[in-house]
N, C-alpha and C positions, 0 to 999 in steps of 0.2 A: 568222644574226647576231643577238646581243643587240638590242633593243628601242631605239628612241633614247627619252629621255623628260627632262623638266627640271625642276630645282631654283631655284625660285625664292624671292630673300628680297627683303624692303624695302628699294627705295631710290628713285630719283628718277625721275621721264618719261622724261629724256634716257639713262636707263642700263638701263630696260627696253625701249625704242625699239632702242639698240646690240644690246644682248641677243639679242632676237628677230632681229638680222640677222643676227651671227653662228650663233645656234643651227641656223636656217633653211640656213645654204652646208655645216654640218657634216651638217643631216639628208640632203642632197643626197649624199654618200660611205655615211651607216652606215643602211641599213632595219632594219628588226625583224620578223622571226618566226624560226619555228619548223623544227628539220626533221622536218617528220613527226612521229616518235615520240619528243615531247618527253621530257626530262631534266629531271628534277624535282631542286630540292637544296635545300638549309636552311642556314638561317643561326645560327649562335650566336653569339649578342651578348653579351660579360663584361658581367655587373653591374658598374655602376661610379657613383664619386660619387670627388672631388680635392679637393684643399687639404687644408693642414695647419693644426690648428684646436687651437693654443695653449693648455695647461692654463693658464694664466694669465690667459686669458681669461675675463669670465662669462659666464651662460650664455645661447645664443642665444634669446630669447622667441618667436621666430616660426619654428615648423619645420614646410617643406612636401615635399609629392614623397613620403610616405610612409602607411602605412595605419595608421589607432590602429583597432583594433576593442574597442568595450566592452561587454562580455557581460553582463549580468543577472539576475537574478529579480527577478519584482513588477513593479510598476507604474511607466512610464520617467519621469512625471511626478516620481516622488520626486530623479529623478537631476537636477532642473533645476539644484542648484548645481556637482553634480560635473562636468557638462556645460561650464558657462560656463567653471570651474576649466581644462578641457583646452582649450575653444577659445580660450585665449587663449595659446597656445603651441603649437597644431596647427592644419593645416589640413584635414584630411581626418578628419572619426571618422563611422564610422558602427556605429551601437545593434544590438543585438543582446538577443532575451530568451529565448531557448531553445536547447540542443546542434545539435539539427537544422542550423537557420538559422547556426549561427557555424559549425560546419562546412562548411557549403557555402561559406560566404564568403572562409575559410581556403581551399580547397581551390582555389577557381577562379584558373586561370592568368593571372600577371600580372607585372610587369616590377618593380615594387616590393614593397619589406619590406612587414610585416606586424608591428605593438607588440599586445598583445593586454590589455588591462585587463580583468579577469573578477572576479565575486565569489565567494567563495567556496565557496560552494555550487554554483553552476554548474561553479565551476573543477574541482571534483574530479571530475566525468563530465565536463568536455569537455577537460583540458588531456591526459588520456592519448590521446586518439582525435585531438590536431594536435599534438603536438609535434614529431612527425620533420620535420614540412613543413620544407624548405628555407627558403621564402622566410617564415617564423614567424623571426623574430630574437628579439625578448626577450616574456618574458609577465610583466607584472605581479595580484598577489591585493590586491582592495580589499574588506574586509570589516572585522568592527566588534569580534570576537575574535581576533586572530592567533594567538595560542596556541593556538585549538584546530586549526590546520593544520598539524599537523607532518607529513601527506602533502608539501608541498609541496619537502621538502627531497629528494623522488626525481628532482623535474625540473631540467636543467640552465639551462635558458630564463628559469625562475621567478628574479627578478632581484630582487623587493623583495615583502612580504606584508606589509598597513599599513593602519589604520584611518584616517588622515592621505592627503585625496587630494591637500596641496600637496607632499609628500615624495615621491610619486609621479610627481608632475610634474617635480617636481626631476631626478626618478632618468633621468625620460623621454627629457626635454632631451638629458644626458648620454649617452644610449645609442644614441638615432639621431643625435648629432653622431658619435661612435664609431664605426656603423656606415654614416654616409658617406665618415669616413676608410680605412674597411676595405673598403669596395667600389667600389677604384680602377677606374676602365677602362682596361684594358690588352689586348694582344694580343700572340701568342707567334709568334715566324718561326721556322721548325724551321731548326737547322744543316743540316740533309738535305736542301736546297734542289735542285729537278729542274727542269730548261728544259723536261720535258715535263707538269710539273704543270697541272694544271688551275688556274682562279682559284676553284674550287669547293672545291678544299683547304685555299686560305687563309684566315687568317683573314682571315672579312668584317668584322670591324670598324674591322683595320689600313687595310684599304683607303678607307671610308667614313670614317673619320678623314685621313685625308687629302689626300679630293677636300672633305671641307668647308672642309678648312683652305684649300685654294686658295680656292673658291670664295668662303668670307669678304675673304679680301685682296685678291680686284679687284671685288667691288660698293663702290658709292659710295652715301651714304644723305644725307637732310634731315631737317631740323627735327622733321620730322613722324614719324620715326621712334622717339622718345623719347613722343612723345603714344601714339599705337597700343600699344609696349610699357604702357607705363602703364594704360591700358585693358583689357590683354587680362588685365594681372594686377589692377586691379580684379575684375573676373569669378573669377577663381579664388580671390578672397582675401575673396571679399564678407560671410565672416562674421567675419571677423578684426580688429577694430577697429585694434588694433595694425597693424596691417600694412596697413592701409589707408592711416593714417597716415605710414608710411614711400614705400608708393608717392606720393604727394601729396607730398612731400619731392621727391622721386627725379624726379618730374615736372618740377617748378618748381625748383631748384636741382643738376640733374644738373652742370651746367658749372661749378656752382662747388667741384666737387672734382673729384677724378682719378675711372679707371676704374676703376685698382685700388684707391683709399679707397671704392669701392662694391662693390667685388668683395670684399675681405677684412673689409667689414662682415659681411656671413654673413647678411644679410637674402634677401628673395627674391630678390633677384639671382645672389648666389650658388646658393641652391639650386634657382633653376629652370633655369640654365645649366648647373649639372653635370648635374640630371638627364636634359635634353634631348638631352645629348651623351651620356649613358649608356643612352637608352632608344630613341634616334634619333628623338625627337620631329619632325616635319619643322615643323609651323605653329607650333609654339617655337623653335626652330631661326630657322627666318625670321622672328620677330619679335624675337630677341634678337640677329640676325645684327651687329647697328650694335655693340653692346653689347662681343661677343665682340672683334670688329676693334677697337675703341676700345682694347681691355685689352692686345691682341698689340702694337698699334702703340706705347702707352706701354711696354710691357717691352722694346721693339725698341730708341727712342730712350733707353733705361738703359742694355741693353747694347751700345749702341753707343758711347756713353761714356766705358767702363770696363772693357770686353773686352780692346783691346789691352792691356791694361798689366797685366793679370793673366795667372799660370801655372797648372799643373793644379791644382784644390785638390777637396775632398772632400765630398760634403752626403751626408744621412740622411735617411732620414723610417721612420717606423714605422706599422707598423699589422697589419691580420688578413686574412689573404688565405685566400679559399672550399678547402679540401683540395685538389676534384681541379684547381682551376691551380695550386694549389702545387706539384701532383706532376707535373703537366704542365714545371713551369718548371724543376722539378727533373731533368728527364729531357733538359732540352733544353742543354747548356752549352754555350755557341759559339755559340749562337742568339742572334735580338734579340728584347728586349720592347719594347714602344712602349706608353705612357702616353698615352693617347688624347683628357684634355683637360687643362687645363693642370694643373700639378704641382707642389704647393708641399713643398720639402724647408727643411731648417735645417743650419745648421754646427755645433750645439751636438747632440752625442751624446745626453748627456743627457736632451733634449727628445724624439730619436727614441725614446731607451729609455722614456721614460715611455707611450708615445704604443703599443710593441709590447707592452708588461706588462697594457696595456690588457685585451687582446684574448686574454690567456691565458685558458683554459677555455672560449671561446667556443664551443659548440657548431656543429660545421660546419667551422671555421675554426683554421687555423695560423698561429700569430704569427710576423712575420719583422722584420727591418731591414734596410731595403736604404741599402748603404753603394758610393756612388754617387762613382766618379772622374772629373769633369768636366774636360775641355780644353779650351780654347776656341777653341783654333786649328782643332781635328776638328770640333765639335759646330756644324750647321747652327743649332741649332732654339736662340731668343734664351732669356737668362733675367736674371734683373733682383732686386739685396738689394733689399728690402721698408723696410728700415731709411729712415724719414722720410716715407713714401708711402702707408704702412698707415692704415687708419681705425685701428689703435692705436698711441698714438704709443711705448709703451715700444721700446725695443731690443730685436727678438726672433732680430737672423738669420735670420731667414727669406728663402731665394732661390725664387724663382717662376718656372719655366719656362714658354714659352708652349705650346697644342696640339702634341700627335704628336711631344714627344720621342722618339727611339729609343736605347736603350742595347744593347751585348753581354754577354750572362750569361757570369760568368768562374767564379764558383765559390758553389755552395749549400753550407752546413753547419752543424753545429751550433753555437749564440754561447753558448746556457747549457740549462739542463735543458726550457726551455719553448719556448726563441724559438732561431728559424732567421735567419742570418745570408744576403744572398743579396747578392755582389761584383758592381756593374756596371759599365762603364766607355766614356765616349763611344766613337762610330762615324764614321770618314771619312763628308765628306758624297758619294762615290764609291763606298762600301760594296758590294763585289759581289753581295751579297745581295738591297740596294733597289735596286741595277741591273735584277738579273735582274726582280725583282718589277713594276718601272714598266713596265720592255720586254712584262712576260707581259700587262698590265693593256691595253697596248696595241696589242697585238696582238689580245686576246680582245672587247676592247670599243672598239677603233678610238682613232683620234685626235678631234679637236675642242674644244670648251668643255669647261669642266671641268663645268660645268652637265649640258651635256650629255650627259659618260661618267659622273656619278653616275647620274644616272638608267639608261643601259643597264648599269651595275653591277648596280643594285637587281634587275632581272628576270635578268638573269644567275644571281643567288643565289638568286631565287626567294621574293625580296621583295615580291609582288604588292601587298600593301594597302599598303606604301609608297610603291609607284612612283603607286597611284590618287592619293594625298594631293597628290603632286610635279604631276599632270597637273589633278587639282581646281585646285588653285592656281594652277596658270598658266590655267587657263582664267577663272577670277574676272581675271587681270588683261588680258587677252585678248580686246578688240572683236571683233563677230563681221565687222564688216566688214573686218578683217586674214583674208581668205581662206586665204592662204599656209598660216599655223599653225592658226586655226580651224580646218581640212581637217585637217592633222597631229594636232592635239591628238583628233580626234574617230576619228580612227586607232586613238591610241596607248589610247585607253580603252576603244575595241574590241575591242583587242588583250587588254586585263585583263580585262573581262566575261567574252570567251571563256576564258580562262585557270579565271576563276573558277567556270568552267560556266553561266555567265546568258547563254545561247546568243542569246535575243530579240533582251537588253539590246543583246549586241555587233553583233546583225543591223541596229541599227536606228543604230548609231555609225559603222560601214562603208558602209552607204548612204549617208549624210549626207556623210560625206567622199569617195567615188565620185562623188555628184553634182556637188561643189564642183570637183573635179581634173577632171573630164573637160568641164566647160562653162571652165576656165580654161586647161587646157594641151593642149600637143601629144597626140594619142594615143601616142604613141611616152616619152612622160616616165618616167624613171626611179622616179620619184617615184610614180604610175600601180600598176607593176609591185608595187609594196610592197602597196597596198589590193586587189590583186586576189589575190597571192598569198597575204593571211590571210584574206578573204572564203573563199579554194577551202579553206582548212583549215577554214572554221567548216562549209561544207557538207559533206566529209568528216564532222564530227561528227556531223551530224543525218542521214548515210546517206544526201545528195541525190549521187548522185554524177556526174549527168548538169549539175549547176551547178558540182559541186565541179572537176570536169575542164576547164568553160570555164573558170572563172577562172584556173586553172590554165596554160592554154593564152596565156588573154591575157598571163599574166606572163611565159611563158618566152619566147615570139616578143617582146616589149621587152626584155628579159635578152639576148636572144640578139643582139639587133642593137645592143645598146648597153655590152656587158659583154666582158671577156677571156675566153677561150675555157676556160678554168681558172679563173675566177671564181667566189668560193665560193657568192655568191646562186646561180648558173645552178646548183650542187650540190644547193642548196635545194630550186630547182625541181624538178629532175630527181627528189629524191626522195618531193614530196611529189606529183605525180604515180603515180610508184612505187606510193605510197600508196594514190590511188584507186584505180588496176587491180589490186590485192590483192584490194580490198574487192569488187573487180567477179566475183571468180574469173579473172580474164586472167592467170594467175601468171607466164608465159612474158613479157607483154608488161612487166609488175611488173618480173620480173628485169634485163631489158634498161636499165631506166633506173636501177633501184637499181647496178648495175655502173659507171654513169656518173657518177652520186653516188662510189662508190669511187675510180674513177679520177681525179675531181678530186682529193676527203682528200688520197688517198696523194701527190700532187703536192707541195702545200700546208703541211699537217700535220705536226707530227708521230709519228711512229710509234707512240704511246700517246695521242693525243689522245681524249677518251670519242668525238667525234664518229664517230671509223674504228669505234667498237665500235657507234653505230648503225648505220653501214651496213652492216658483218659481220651485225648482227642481222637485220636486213629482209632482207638476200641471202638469210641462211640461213631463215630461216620462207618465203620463196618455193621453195626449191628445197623443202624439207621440203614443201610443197604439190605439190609436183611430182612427189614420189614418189620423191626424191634423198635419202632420209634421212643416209644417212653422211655427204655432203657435206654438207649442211645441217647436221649436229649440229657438224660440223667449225667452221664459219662459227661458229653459237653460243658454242660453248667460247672463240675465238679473242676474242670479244663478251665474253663474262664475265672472260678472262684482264686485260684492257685497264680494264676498270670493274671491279674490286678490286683492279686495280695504281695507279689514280689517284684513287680518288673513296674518301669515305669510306665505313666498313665498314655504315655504317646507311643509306647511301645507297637510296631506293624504285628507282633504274637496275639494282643489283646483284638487287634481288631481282626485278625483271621479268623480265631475263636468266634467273635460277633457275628459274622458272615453265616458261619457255618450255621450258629445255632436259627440265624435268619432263616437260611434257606430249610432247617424241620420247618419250621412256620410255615414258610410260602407252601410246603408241597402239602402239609395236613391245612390249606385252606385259610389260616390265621394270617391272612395278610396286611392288618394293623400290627401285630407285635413282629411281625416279618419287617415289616419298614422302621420300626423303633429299633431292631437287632440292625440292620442294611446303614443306618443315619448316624449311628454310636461306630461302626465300623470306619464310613467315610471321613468322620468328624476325627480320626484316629490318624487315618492316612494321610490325610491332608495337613494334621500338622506336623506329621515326622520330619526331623532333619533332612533327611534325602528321601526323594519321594518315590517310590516305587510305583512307576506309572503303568505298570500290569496289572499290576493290583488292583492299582486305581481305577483304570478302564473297567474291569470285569465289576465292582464293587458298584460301580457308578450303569452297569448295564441293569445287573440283576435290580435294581431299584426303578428303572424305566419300566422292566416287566411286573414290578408291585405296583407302582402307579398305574400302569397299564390297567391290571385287573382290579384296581380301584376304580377306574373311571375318569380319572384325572389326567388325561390323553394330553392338554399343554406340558405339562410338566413331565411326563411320560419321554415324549419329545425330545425337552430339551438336556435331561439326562443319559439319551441314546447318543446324543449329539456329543454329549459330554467325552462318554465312553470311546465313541471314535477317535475324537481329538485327544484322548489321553492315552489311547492304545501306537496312536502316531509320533511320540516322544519319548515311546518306550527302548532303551537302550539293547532290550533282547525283543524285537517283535515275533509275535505268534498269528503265520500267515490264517491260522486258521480261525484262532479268535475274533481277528481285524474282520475278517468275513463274514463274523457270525453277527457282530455290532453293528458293521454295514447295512444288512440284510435287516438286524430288527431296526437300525435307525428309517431304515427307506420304508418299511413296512408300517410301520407309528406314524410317518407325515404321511404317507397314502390313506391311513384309516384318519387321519384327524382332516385331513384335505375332503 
């Protein structure tokens, strides 16, 4: 079972008091681990950033949430005016004086755009070696001859070449306001909709957009809530005069405007709330949480006003969406998209057209116009004209939906030679599709708070440093003499250390909470059964297997006396037992209880759930131990058929299964279909999000020793070679592995020598 774990945002004594009671009766239903042979998944988060941001408008002076890099030669001293010039419209720049250095700076993975201000001379060695980057948006050339850069007109990114760094600013402004209107947060529901889907296929952002939306509308907040925001964006704005200025406003006369005269200002407000909602910020998140709710509740009371009396009518918004969601949304029609924070469209065409004309030639990026048929009688999710409420008072039309609209894709096509027309049109708030989707979410990650099923979401997807931020934070507001959750919270980050490989870390968060539950409850407590059954996985890891077994033991005798006989913890147990007697060589006794793990699933489950493909797997590598090869390869196949009919195709599940069924091959002598299983693994691991370099090392050794008994001793080599250097950038290294890859790398150049 997913993890329980909690989200918390600012608000009052009396409503983190309630909080923690209810979280506490919900952890009492949903525990957290693992079965056995965890399922690793990943999340893809759309880039995103909302609102529709008025060419009539000027230009915003304060733009945060985005990367300037200013590349150099010479000495940075001379840049001290060019400098002051950008911080007074940016909040983030950081100097650069050599290709090296800005390359790597471009290169490193991160969740925001990249503006690149470079002089000319640098620029011509460094813009050809990052322009492809994705997250590289626009590059501006600041040098003192423009003419002599007529290189400049090969790159598509190069936006402006200008001896003038206020026209560059100018240009600035203009491009990351642009490229917040084009990196909407959105998320795609396939029409292909299966009751046996996993929540691993979906998208995780639709979901996470929508347990914050709960969870924003029942915390209650005080006073003090507008002070803390105000402070934490001091801190981030601390060299911005400007923007200092407007918090200090924002602070001391918040109430004497609306939320939405503060949200359509486009100050930080606006851009730390889109960002945090497009990057999953959780400690912005919880400190703008008052902020958000303020802005939902006034567009609630507009349309609640003015909804009945209105009939279908039509809004627009324009802008650049990244190729492959655009190919993705193109592929999906019948599906829902869901705009994941709020969504500012207009009634006036026009305004959208300008807004997709924008975004032609954008490198990356396909211009669309989404032309959006609103009902109001179908459409759950509020939305409110802007006219008289705006920080600007002209007329613009403008309608502003709150968080996690959802539309149906009715028809993509072409509108003119550049820009894609994309037809959307409200959804019943009965939609069989967010039927199916709520019912899956809660089934896979139980019922309770909504607090509480974000956080077993977040580990679910395999969100681990988010879920740590969600458990930090409730532990800051969490007395240690609240024993209850103290215990639990000291659980749940136990539970993450292990995850994370900091084996000690989590040895020393499980004691702490063992000691707490067992001087406090019944031995028999449910609750009990949780820390003892992730303590036996952490000594699994470290090979104890004579601790890994008690605990184990202690869980299943409270499971057993206190759970249904078909209960999927008691599956848990059963197989993470399983587990140790593998490890022990008892494979016979292994099997016995992994069968018991199946026999629950199959009860339970359904007929493709990844779960039934662990236990097929473990069945079959026991019996495969046992000397049952056919059967056991049977079992495997069965394991792979099940995880690349549900999970995605880059999923690390699929290429474990591959591995495994490799090495029947390699040992029954088949060492061509051994390397076609070994090459479909690699090809798996190598393009997952985060790359799992243990894995990868071991994946990449057993393929040295196929080549090996091929014959093909080069490549044998350079495989071994492979394996070492990947076992070296392994965040949990295995002294013994690294030895073992050593020893065949030395041995493979001695026989090829």
């Amino acid at each position: 079972m997913p993890p329980k774990d909690h989200f918390i945002l600012k608000f009052d004594r009396n409503s983190i008091q309630n909080l923690k009671g209810r979280v506490y009766e919900t952890m009492k239903q949903y525990s957290y681990e693992q079965i056995g042979e965890s399922i690793p998944v990943f999340f893809n988060t759309k880039a995103a950033e909302s609102g529709l941001i008025n060419p009539t408008k000027p230009p915003v002076p304060i733009v945060g949430h985005h990367y300037v890099a200013y590349a150099i030669t010479g000495d940075p001293e001379d840049s001290h005016y060019t400098l002051s010039q950008l911080q007074k419209i940016v909040n983030s720049i950081t100097l650069q004086t050599d290709v090296d250095a800005s390359c790597k700076f471009i290169q490193k993975e991160r969740d925001e755009q990249i503006f690149l201000i470079v002089s000319g001379t640098l620029g011509k060695k460094l813009v050809p070696l990052v322009h492809h980057y994705v997250r590289l948006d626009s590059i501006y050339v600041f040098c003192q001859q423009p003419s002599f850069h007529g290189w400049t007109e090969n790159w598509k990114k190069i936006k402006l070449v200008s001896n003038q760094i206020e026209r560059i600013c100018q240009t600035l402004v203009g491009d990351i306001s642009q490229c917040e209107q084009d990196l909407t947060p959105t998320s795609i529901l396939s029409s292909k909709d299966s009751s046996n889907q996993d929540l691993q296929q979906v998208d995780s952002s639709f979901m996470y957009s929508q347990l914050i939306k709960e969870i924003l509308l029942e915390m209650t907040y005080d006073e003090q809530a507008i002070k803390e925001l105000a402070d934490f964006c001091r801190k981030k704005y601390k060299e911005n005069v400007d923007g200092l200025k407007i918090i200090n406003e924002f602070e001391s006369h918040y109430h004497e405007h609306s939320p939405i005269w503060w949200y359509t200002r486009e100050c930080f407000t606006y851009q730390m709330l889109n960002s945090s909602l497009r990057t999953f910020k959780i400690n912005t998140i919880a400190t703008m949480g008052f902020f958000m709710k303020d802005i939902h509740e006034q567009i609630k009371e507009i349309h609640s006003k003015r909804s009945n009396r209105m009939g279908p009518f039509i809004v627009y918004r324009g802008q650049g969406m990244l190729n492959d969601e655009f190919m993705e949304l193109r592929n999906n029609i019948g599906g829902l998209l869901s705009f994941n924070s709020f969504l500012s469209t207009t009634v006036d065409l026009n305004v959208a057209m300008k807004f997709a004309q924008r975004s032609i030639g954008r490198d990356g990026k396909t211009s669309v116009l989404f032309e959006i048929e609103v009902d109001p009688m179908l459409t759950s999710t509020p939305f409110a004209s802007l006219n008289n409420v705006s920080y600007y008072t002209k007329k613009e039309e403008e309608i502003l939906f709150s968080m996690h609209s959802v539309f149906q894709v009715v028809q993509v096509k072409e509108h003119t030679d550049h820009i894609w027309k994309i037809n959307l049109k409200s959804v019943r708030n009965n939609d069989l599709q967010i039927t199916r989707l709520t019912e899956q979410m809660r089934r896979e990650i139980g019922e309770g708070s909504t607090i509480d099923r974000l956080g077993r979401l977040m580990i679910t997807l395999g969100e681990i440093e988010k879920a740590e931020a969600v458990y930090e934070l409730l532990r800051e507001l969490t007395p240690e003499n609240d024993k209850k959750i103290f215990a639990w919270i000291r659980n749940q980050l136990g539970y993450i250390k292990y995850k994370q490989g900091y084996y000690t870390k989590a040895q020393e968060f499980y004691k702490d909470a063992r000691e707490i539950q067992e001087k406090m409850r019944p031995s028999t407590d449910i609750d009990l059964a949780v820390t003892y059954s992730n303590m036996g996985l952490l000594y699994t890891n470290l090979n104890d297997s004579s601790n890994a077994l008690l605990y184990h033991q202690k869980a299943l005798e409270i499971r057993e006396k206190n759970l249904k006989v078909n209960h999927q913890d008691l599956a848990t147990t059963y197989n993470n037992i399983g587990l140790v007697y593998f490890e022990r060589q008892e494979f016979s006794t292994a099997l016995s209880y992994y069968e018991k793990t199946l026999k629950i699933y199959q009860e339970i489950l359904p007929e493709n759930h990844p779960w039934l493909a662990t236990a097929y797997k473990n069945i079959g590598l026991a019996q495969i131990s046992m000397k049952e090869r056919m059967t056991g390869l049977n079992n495997l196949c069965k394991a792979m058929n099940i995880r690349k009919m549900v999970l995605p195709s880059n999923h690390p599940s699929v290429a474990s299964i591959c591995c495994s069924i490799g090495e029947v091959y390699r040992e029954t002598g088949d060492y061509s279909t051994a390397f076609k299983f070994y090459e479909e693994a690699l090809d798996i691991e190598k393009k997952a999000p985060k790359i799992n370099y243990s894995s990868l090392a071991m994946t990449y050794y057993k393929i040295s020793r196929i080549l090996n008994e091929l014959k093909q001793y080069d490549k044998a080599v350079k495989y071994a070679e492979l394996a070492v250097q990947s076992a070296s950038k392994s965040s949990t290294p295995n002294e013994e592995d690294a030895k073992k890859f050593k020893d065949n790398f030395e041995r493979l150049q001695t026989k090829l020598s």
